[in-house]
N, CA, C and O atoms as CSV, one atom per row, in Angstrom:
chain,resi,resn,atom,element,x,y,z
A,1,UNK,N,N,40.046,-46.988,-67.511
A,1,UNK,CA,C,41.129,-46.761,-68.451
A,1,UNK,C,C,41.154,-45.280,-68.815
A,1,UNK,O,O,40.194,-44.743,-69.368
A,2,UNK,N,N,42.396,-44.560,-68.459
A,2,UNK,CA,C,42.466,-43.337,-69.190
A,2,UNK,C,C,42.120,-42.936,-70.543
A,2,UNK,O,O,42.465,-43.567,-71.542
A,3,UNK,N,N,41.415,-41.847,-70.550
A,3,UNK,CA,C,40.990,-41.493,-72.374
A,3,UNK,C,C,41.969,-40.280,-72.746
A,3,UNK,O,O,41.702,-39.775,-73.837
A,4,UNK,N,N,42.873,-39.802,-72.170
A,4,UNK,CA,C,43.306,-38.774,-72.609
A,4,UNK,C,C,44.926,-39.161,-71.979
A,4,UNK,O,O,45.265,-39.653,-70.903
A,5,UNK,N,N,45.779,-38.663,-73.256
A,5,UNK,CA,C,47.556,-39.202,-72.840
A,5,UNK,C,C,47.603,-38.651,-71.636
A,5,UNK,O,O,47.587,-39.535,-70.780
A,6,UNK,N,N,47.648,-37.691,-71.232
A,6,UNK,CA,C,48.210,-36.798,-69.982
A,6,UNK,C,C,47.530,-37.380,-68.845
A,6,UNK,O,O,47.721,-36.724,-67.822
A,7,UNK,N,N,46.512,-38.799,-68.633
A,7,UNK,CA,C,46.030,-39.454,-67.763
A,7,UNK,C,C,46.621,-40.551,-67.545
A,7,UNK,O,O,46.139,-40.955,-66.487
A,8,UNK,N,N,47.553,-41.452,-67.991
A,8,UNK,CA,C,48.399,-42.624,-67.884
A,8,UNK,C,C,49.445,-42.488,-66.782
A,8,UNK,O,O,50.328,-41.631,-66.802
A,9,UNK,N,N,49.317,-43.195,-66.032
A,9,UNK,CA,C,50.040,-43.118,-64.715
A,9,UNK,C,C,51.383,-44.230,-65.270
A,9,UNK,O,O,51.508,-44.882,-66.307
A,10,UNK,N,N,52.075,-44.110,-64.311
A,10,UNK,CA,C,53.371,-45.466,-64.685
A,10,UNK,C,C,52.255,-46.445,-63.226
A,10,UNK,O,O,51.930,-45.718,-62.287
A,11,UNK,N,N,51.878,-47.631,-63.169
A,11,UNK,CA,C,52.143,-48.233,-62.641
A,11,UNK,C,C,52.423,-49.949,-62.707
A,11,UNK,O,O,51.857,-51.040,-62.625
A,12,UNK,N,N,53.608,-49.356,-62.896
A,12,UNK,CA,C,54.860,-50.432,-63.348
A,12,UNK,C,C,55.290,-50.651,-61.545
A,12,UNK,O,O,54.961,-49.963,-60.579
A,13,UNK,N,N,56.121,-51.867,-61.623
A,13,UNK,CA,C,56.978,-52.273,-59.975
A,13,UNK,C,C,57.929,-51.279,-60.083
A,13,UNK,O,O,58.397,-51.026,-58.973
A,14,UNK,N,N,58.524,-50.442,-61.193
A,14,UNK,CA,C,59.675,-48.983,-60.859
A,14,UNK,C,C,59.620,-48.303,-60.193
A,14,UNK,O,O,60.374,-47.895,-59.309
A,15,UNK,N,N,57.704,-47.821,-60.878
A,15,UNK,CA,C,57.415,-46.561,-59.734
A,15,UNK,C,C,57.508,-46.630,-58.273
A,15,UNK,O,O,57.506,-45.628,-57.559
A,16,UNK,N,N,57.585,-47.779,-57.864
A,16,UNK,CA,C,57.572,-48.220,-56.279
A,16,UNK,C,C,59.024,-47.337,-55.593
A,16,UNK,O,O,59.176,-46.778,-54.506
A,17,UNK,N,N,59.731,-47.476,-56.499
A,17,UNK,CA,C,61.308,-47.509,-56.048
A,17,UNK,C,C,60.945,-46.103,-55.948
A,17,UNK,O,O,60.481,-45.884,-54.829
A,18,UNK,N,N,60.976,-45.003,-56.727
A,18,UNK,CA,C,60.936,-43.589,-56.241
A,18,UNK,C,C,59.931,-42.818,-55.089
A,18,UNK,O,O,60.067,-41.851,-54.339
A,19,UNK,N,N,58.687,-43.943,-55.423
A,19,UNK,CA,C,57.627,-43.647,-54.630
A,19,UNK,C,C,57.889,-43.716,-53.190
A,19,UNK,O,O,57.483,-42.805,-52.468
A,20,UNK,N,N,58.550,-44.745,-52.692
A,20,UNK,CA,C,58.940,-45.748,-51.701
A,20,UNK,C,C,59.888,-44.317,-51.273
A,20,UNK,O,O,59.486,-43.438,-50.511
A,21,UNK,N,N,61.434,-44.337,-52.073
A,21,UNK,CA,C,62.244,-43.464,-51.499
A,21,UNK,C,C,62.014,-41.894,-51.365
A,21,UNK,O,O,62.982,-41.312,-50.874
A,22,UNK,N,N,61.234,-41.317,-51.607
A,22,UNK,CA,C,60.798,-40.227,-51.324
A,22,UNK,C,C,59.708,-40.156,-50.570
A,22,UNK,O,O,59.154,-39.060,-50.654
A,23,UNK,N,N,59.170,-40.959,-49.829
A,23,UNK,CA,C,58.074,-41.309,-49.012
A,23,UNK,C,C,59.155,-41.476,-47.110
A,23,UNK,O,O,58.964,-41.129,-45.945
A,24,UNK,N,N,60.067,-42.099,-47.786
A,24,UNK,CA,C,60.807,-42.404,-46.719
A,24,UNK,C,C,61.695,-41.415,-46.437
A,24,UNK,O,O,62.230,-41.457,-45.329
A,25,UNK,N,N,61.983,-40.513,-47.200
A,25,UNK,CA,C,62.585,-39.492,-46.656
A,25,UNK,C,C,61.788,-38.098,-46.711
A,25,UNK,O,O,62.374,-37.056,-46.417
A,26,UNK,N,N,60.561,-38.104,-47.059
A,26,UNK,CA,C,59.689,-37.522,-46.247
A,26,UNK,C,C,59.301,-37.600,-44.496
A,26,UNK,O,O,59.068,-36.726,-43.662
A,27,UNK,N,N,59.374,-39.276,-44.431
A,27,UNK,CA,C,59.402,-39.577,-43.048
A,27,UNK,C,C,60.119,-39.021,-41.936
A,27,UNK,O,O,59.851,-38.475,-40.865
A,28,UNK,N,N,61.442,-39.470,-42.794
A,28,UNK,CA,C,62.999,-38.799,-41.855
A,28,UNK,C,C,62.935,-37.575,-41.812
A,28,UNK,O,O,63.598,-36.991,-40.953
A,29,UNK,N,N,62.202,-36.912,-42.633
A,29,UNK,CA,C,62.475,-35.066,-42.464
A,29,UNK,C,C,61.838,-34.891,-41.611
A,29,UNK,O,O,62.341,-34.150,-40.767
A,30,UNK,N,N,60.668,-35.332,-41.357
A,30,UNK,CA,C,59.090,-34.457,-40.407
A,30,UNK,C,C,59.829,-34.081,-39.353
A,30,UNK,O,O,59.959,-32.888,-39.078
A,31,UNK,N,N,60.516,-35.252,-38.495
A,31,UNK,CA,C,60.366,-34.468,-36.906
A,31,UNK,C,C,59.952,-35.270,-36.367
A,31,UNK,O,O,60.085,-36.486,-36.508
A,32,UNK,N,N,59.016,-34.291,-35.210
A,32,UNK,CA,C,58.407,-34.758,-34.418
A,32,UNK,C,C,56.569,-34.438,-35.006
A,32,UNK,O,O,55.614,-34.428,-34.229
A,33,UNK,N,N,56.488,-34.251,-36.240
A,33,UNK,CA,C,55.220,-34.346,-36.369
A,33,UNK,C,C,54.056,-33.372,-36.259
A,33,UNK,O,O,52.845,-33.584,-36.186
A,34,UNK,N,N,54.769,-32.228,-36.267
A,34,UNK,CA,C,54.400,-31.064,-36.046
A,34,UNK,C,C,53.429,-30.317,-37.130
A,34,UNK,O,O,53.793,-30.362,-38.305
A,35,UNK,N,N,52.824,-29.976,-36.970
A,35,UNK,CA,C,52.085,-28.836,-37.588
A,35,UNK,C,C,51.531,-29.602,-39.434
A,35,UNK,O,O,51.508,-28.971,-40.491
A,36,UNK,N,N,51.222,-30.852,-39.252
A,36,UNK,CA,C,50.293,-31.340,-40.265
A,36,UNK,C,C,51.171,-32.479,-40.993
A,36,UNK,O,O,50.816,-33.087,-42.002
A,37,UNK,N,N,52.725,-32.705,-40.099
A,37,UNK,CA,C,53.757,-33.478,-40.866
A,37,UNK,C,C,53.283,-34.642,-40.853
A,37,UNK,O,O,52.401,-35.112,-40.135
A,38,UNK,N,N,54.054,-35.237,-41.895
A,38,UNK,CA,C,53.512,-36.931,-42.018
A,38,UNK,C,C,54.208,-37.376,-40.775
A,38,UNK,O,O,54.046,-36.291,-40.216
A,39,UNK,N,N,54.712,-37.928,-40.072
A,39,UNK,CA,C,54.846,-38.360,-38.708
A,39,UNK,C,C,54.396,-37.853,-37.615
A,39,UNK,O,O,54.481,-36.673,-37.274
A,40,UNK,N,N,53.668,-39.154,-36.759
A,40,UNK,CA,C,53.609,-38.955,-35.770
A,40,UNK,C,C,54.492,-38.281,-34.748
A,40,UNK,O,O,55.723,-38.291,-34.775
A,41,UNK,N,N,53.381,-37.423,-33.426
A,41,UNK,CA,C,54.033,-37.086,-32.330
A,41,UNK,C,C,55.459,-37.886,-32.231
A,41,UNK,O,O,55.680,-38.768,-33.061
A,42,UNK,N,N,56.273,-37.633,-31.381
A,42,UNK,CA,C,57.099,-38.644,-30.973
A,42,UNK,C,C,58.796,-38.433,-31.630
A,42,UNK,O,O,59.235,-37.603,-32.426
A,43,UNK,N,N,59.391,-39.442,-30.985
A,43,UNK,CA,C,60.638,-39.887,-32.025
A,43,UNK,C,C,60.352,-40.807,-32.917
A,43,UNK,O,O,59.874,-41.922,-32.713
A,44,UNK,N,N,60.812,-40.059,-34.440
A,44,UNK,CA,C,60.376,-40.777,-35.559
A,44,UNK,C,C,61.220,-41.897,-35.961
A,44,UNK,O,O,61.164,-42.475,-37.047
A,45,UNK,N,N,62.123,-42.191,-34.848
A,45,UNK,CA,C,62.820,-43.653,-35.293
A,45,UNK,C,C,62.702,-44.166,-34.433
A,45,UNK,O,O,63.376,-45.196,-34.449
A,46,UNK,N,N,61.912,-43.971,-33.167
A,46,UNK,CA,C,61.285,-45.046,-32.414
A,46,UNK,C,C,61.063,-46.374,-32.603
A,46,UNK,O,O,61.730,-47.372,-32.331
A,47,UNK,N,N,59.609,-46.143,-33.314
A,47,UNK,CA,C,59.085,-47.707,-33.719
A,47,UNK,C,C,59.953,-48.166,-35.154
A,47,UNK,O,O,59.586,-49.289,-35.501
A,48,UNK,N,N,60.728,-47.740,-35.828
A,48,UNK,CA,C,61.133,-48.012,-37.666
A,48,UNK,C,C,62.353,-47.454,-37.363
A,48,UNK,O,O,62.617,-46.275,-37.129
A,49,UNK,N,N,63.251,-48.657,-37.398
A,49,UNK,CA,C,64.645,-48.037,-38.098
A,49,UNK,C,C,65.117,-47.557,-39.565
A,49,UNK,O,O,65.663,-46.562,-40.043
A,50,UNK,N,N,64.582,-48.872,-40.053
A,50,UNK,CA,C,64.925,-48.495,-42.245
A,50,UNK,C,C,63.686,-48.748,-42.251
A,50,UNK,O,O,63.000,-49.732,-41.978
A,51,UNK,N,N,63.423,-47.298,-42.746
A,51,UNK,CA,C,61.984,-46.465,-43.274
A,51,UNK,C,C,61.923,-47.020,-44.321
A,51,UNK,O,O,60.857,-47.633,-44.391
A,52,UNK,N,N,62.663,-47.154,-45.399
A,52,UNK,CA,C,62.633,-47.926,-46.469
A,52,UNK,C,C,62.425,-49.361,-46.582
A,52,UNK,O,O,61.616,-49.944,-47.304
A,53,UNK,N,N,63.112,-49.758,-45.916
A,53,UNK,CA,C,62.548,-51.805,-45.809
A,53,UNK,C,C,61.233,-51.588,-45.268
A,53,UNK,O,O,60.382,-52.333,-45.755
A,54,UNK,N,N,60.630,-50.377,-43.970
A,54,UNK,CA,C,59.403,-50.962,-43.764
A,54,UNK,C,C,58.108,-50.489,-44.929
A,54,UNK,O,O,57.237,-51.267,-45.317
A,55,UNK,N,N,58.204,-49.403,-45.248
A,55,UNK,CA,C,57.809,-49.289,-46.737
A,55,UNK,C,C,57.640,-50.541,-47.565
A,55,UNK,O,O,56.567,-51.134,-47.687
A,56,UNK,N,N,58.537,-50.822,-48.005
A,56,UNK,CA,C,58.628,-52.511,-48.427
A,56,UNK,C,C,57.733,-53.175,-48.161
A,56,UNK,O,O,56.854,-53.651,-48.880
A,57,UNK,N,N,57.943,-53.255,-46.897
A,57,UNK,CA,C,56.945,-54.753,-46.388
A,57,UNK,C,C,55.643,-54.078,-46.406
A,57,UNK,O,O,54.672,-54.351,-47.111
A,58,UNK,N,N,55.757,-53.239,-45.602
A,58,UNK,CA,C,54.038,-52.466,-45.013
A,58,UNK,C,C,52.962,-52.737,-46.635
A,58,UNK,O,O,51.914,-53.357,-46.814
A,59,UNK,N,N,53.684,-52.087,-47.390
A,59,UNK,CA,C,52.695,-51.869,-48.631
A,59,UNK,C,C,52.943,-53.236,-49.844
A,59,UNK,O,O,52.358,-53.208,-50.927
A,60,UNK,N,N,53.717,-54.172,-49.523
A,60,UNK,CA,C,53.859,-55.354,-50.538
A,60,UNK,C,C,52.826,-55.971,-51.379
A,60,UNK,O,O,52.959,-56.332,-52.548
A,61,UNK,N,N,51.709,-56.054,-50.588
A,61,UNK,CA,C,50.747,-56.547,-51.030
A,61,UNK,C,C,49.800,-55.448,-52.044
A,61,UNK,O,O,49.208,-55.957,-52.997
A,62,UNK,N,N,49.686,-54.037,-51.825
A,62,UNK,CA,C,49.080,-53.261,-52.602
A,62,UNK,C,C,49.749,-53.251,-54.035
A,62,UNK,O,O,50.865,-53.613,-54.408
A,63,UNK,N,N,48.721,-52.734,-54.670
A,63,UNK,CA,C,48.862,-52.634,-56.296
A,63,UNK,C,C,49.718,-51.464,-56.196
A,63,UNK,O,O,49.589,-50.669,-55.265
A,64,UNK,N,N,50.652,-51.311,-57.182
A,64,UNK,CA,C,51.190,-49.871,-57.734
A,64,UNK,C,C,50.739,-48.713,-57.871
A,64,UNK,O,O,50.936,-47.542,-57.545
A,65,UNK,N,N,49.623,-49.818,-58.841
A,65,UNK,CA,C,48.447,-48.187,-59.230
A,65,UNK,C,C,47.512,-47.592,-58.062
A,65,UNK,O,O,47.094,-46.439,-57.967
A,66,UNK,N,N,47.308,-48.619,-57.249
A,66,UNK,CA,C,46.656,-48.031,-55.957
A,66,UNK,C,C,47.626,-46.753,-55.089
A,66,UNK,O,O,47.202,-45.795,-54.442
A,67,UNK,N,N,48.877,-47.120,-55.334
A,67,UNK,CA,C,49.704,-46.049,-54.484
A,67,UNK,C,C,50.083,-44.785,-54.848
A,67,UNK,O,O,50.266,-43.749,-54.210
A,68,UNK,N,N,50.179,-45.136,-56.219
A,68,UNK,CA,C,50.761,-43.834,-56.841
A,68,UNK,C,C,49.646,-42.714,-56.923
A,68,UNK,O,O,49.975,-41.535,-56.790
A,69,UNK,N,N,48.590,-43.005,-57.097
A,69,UNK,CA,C,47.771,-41.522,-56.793
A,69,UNK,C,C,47.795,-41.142,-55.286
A,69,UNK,O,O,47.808,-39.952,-54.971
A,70,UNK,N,N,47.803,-42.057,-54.412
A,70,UNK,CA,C,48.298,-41.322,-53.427
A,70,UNK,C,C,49.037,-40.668,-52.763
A,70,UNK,O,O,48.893,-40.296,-51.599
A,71,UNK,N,N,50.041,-40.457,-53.615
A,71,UNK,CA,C,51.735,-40.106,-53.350
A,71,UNK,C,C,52.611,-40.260,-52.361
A,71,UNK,O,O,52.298,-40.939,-51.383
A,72,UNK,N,N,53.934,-39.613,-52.462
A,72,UNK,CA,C,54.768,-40.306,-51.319
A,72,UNK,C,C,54.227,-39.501,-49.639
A,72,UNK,O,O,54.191,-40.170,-48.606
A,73,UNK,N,N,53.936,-38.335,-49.675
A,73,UNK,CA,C,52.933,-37.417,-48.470
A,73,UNK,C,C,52.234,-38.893,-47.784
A,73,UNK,O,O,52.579,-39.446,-46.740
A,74,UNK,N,N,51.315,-39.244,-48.596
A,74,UNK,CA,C,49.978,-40.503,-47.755
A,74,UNK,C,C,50.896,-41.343,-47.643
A,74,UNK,O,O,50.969,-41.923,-46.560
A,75,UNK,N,N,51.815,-41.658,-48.631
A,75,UNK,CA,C,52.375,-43.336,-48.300
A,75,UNK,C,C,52.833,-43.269,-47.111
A,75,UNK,O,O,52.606,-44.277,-46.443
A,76,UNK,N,N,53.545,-42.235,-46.469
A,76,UNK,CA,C,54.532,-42.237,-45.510
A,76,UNK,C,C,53.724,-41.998,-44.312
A,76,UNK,O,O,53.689,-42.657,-43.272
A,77,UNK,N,N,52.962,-40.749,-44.697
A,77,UNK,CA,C,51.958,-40.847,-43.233
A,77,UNK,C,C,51.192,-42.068,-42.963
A,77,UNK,O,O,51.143,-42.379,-41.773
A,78,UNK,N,N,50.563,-42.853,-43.819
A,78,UNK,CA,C,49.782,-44.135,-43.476
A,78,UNK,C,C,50.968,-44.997,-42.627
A,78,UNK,O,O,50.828,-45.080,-41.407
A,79,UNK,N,N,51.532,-45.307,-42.938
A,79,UNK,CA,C,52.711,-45.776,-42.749
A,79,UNK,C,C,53.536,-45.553,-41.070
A,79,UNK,O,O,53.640,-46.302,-40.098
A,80,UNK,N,N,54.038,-44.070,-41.370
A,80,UNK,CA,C,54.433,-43.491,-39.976
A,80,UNK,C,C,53.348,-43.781,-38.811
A,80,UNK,O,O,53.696,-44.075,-37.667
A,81,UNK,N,N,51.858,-43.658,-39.259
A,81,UNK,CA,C,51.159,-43.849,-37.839
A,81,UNK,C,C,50.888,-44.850,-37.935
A,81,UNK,O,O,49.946,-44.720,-37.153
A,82,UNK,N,N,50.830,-45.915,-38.220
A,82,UNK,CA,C,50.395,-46.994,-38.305
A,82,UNK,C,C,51.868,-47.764,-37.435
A,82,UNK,O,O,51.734,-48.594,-36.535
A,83,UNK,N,N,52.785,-47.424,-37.784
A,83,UNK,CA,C,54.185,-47.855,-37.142
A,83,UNK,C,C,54.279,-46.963,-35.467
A,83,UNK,O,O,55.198,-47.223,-34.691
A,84,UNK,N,N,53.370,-46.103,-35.184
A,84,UNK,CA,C,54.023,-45.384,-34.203
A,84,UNK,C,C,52.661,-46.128,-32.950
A,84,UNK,O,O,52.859,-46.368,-31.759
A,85,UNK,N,N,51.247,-46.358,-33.788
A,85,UNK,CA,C,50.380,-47.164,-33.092
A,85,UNK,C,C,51.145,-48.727,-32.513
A,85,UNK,O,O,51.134,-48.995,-31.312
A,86,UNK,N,N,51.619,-49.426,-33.281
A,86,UNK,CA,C,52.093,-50.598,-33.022
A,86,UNK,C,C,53.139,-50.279,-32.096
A,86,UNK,O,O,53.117,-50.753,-30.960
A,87,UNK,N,N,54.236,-49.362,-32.559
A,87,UNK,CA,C,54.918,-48.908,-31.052
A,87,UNK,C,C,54.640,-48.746,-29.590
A,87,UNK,O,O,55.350,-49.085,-28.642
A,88,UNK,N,N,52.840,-47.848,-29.592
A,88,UNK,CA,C,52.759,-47.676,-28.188
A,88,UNK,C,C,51.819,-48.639,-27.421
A,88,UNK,O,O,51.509,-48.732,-26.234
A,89,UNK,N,N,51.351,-49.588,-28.979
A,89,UNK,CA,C,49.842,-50.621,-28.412
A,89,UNK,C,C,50.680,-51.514,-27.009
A,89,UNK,O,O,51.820,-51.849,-26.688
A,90,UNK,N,N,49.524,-51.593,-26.580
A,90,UNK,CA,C,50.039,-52.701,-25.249
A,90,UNK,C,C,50.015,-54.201,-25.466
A,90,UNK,O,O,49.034,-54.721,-25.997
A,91,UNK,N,N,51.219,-55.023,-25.014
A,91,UNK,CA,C,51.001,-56.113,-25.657
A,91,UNK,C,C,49.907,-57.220,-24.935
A,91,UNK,O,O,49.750,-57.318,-23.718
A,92,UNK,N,N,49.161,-58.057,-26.007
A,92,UNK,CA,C,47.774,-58.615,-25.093
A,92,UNK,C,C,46.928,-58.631,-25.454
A,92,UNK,O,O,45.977,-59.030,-24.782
């Protein structure tokens, strides 16, 4: 539990919504992944069409408060490679 005001995080189901959409259009900006970007090598709409629905699903089960210190940067990179692995895995 935080001891000091300026330590209270929101994690409320809201924060998801900004977290989520600025995570996802972090995604859409990178590229091709260049030089430390949250996406993988590649075409970044390869494996994920709506970056946002998979956001959604990918992280449903995590807590709020688990995400939000990680910000939208990790959400999206966990995310982007984890979507670009399942893209190139072989099926089998």
């Amino acid at each position: 539990m935080p001891e000091l005001p300026g330590e209270v995080r929101d994690t409320s189901d809201e924060a998801r919504e900004p977290l989520f959409a600025e995570a996802a259009a972090l995604w859409a900006d990178q590229g091709d992944g260049a030089d430390g970007a949250v996406a993988p090598p590649g075409d970044p709409g390869q494996a994920v069409g709506d970056r946002r629905g998979f956001l959604d699903a990918y992280f449903r089960f995590v807590a709020t408060e688990d995400l939000t210190p990680a910000g939208p940067r990790r959400v999206a990179a966990v995310a982007a490679w984890h979507a670009a692995l399942g893209a190139r895995r072989p099926q089998g």
